[in-house]
Structures are given as C-alpha cells and as structure tokens.
C-alpha positions as CSV (number, residue, x, y, z in Angstrom):
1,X,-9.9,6.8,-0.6
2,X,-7.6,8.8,-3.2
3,X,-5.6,4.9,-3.1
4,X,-8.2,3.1,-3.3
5,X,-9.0,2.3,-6.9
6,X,-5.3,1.4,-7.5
7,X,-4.8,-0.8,-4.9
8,X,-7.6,-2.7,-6.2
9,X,-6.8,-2.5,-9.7
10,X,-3.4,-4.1,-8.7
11,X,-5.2,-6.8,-6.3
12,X,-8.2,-7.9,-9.1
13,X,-5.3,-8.1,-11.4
14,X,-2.9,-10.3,-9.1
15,X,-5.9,-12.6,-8.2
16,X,-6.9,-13.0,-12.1
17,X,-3.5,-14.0,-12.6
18,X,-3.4,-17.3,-10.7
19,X,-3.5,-20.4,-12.1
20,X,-6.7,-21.5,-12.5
21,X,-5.2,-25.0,-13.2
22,X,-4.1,-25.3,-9.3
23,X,-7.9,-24.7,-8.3
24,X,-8.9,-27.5,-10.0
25,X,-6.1,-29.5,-8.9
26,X,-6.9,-29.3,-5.3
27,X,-10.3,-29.3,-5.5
28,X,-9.5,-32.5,-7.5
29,X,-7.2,-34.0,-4.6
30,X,-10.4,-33.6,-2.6
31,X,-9.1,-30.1,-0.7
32,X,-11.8,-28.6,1.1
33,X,-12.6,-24.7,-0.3
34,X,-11.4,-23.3,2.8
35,X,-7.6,-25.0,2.2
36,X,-8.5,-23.9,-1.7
37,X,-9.2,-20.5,-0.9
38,X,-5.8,-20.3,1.5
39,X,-3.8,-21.3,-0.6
40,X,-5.5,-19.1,-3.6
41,X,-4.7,-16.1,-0.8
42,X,-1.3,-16.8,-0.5
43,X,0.1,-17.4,-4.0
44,X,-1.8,-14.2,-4.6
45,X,0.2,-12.3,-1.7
46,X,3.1,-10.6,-3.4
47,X,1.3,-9.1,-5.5
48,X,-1.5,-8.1,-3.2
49,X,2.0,-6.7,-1.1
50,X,3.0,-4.5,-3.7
51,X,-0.6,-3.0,-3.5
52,X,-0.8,-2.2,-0.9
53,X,2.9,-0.3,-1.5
54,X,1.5,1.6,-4.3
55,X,-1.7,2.4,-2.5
56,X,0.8,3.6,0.3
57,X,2.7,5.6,-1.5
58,X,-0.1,6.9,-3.3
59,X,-1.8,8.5,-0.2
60,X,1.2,9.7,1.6
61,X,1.8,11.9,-1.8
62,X,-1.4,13.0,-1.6
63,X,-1.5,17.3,-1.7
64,X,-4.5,18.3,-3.7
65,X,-7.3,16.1,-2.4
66,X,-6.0,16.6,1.1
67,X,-6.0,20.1,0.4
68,X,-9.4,20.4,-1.1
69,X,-11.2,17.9,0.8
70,X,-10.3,18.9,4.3
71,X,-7.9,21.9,4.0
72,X,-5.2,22.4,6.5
73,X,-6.5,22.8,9.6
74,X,-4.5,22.4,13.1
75,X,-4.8,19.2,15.0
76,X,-8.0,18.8,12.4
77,X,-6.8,18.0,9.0
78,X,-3.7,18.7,8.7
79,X,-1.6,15.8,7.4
80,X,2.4,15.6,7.2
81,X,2.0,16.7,2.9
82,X,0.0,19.8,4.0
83,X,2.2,21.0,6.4
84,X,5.2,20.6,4.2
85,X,3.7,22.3,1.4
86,X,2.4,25.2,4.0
87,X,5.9,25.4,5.6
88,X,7.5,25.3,2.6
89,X,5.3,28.1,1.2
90,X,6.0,30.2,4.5
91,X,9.6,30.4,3.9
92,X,10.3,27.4,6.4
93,X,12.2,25.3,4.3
94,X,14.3,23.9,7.4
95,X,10.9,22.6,8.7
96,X,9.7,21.5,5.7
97,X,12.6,19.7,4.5
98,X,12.7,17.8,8.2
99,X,9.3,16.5,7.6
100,X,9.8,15.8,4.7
101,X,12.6,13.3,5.7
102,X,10.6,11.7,8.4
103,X,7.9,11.2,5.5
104,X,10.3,9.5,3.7
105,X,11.7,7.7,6.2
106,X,8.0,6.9,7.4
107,X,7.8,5.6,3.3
108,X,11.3,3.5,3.5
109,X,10.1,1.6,6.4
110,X,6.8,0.8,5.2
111,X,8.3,-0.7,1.9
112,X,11.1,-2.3,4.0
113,X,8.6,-4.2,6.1
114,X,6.5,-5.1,3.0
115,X,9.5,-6.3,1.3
116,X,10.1,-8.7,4.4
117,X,6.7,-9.8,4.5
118,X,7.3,-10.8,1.0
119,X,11.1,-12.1,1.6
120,X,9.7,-14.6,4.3
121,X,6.6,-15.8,1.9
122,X,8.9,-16.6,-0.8
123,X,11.2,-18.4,1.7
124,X,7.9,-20.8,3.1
125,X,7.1,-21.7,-0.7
C-alpha cells in the first residue's frame, strides 16, 4: 500500500504520454478497440515496467510503516527490513548485514528481470 500511489503516479503518467495520434490512426484503419487497446498497453509497457520497479523498491525499503502498522512480530509481521533493523539494533550486525545482502540481491534480480522484460519488448517493436 506504502507503493501504491507512486506506482500509479508513474503508470497515469506513462499512459497520458502516448500518442494520441496512433489511437485515431488505428481506429481510423478500422482496428477493432480490443487491437486499439493492445497495442495502447504495450507502447505504454516500459514505462508501466519501471513502475512497477519503483513501486518495488519502494516497499522493500519500507521500515517505518512496517514498523508502525504491524510491528515486528515472529512468523506474524516480521518482514526482511524489520528484522535487519532489529538485528542490527541487537548488536547482530553479521546477521543483519547477511539479510541485508539477500535483500539486495532479492532487489538486483527483480530489476534484472524487469530490465529483460523490457529488453525483449523493445526487441518485438
């Protein structure tokens, strides 16, 4: 939820972006609004990729609302930022640093499939 309003700040502003000039070109070839609305989704898809990044990286970064909202307990609510921050504050900084680097290499793989999701878009167009 924390991710939520940028991820669709990014996609309203991706979809006003596209050319409105193409809509009316197919719709003018006699495209059905189906086809029109495919092709609307998939010019709009890089962009609506690196939304769904940001929104991604948004919620893994996530401390205080986690915190707040559903504190930090065991096999409840604790989530990978939580138990870093609690290890870290315990004196754990071994612990805390490992999860930390399967965070982030939980964050590089995300972005690395979202950046080949976008590679092979770009290489259909």
């Amino acid at each position: 939820l924390v991710a939520l309003p940028l991820v669709a700040g990014i996609t309203r502003t991706a979809i006003s972006l596209l050319d409105v000039d193409l809509r009316l070109a197919m719709r003018a070839d006699g495209a059905s609004e189906t086809r029109i609305g495919r092709e609307l989704a998939a010019a709009a898809l890089p962009q609506v990729l690196v939304a769904a990044a940001a929104g991604f990286g948004r919620a893994i970064s996530e401390v205080g609302a986690s915190l707040m909202v559903g504190g930090n307990i065991v096999g409840q609510t604790r989530i990978m930022t939580t138990a870093i921050a609690l290890e870290a504050s315990r004196g754990e900084f071994a612990l805390a640093l490992a999860l930390g680097f399967v965070l982030l290499a939980l964050a590089f793989g995300v972005n690395a499939l979202l950046g080949l999701a976008g590679q092979s878009r770009a290489e259909l167009a």
